[in-house]
C-alpha positions as CSV (number, residue, x, y, z in Angstrom):
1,X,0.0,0.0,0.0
2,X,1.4,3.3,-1.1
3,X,0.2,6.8,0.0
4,X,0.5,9.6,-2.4
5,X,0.2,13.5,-2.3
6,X,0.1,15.8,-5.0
7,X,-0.7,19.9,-5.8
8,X,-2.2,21.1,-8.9
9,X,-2.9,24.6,-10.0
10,X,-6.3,25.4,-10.9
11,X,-8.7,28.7,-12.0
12,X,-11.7,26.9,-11.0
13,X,-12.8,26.9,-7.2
14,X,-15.5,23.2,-6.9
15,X,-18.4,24.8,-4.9
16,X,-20.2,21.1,-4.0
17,X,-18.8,17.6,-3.3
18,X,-18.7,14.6,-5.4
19,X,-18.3,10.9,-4.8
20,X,-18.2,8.2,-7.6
21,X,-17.0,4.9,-7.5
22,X,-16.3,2.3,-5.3
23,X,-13.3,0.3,-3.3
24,X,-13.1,-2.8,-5.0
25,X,-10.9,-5.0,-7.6
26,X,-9.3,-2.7,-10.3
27,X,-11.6,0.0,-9.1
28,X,-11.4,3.3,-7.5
29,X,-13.4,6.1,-5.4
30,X,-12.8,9.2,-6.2
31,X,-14.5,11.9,-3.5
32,X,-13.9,15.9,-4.0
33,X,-14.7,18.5,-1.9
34,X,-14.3,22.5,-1.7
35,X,-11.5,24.1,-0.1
36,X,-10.5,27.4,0.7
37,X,-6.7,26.8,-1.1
38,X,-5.6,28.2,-3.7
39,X,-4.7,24.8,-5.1
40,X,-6.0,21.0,-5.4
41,X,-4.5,18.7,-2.8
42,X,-5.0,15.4,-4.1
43,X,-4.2,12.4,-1.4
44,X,-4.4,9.0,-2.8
45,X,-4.0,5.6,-1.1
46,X,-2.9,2.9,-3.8
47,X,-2.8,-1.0,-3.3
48,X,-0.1,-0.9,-6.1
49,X,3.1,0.7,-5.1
50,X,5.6,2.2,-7.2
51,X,3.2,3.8,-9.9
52,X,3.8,7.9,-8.7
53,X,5.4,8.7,-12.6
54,X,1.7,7.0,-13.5
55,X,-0.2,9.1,-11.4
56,X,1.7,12.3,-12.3
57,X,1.1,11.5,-15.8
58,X,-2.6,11.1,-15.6
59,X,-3.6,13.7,-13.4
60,X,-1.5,16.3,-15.4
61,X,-3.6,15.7,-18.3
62,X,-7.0,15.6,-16.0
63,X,-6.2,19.1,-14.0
64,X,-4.8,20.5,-18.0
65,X,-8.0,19.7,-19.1
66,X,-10.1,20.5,-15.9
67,X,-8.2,23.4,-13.8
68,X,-10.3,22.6,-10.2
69,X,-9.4,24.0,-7.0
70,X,-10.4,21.6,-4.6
71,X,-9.1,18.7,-1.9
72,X,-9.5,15.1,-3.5
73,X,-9.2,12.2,-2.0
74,X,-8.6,8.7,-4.1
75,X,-8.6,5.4,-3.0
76,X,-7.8,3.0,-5.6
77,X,-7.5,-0.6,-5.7
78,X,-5.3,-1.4,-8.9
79,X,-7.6,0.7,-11.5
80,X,-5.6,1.1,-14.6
81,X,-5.0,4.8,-16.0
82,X,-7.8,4.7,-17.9
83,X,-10.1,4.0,-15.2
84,X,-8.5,6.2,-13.2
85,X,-9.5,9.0,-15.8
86,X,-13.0,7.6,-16.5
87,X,-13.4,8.0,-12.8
88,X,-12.4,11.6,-12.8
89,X,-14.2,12.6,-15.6
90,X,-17.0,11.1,-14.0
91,X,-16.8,13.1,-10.7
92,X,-16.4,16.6,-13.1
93,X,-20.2,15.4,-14.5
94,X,-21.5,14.8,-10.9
95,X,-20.0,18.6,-9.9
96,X,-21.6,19.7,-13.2
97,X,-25.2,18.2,-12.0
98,X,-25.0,19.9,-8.8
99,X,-24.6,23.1,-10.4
């Protein structure tokens, strides 16, 4: 188990939470909330160790393309990157239908 942290700039301060997914084989949760930070704080905890340069990779290209402010937190249980995305992508539509 590996416990990761990691900053992003954003423009865009999230006003509601979200929650998608679930804990489970090759899945992952993904829960985001407000924050008064000028920044995203993103804390994930990772049954498969030694994948930071992964995670790095696929959140650049998620806060690129979304530029959030807010304090995520991921708990993943060996979801590939492209569930990973699909995941995130799927928490940006549950913000949007709050709105």
């Amino acid at each position: 188990m590996e416990k990761l942290n990691f900053k992003f700039k954003g423009t865009e301060q999230v006003k509601n939470k979200a929650h998608v997914g679930v804990v489970a084989s090759g899945d992952l949760e993904v829960i985001i909330k407000p924050t008064t930070n000028s920044e995203s704080t993103l804390n994930i905890v990772t049954g498969s160790d030694g994948f930071k340069e992964v995670w790095q990779s696929v959140l650049k290209r998620f806060f690129d393309r979304y530029p959030l402010i807010a304090d995520f937190e991921i708990n993943d249980f060996g979801a590939t990157p492209g569930v990973v995305n699909l995941r995130l992508t799927q928490a940006m539509e549950a913000l949007e239908d709050e709105k």
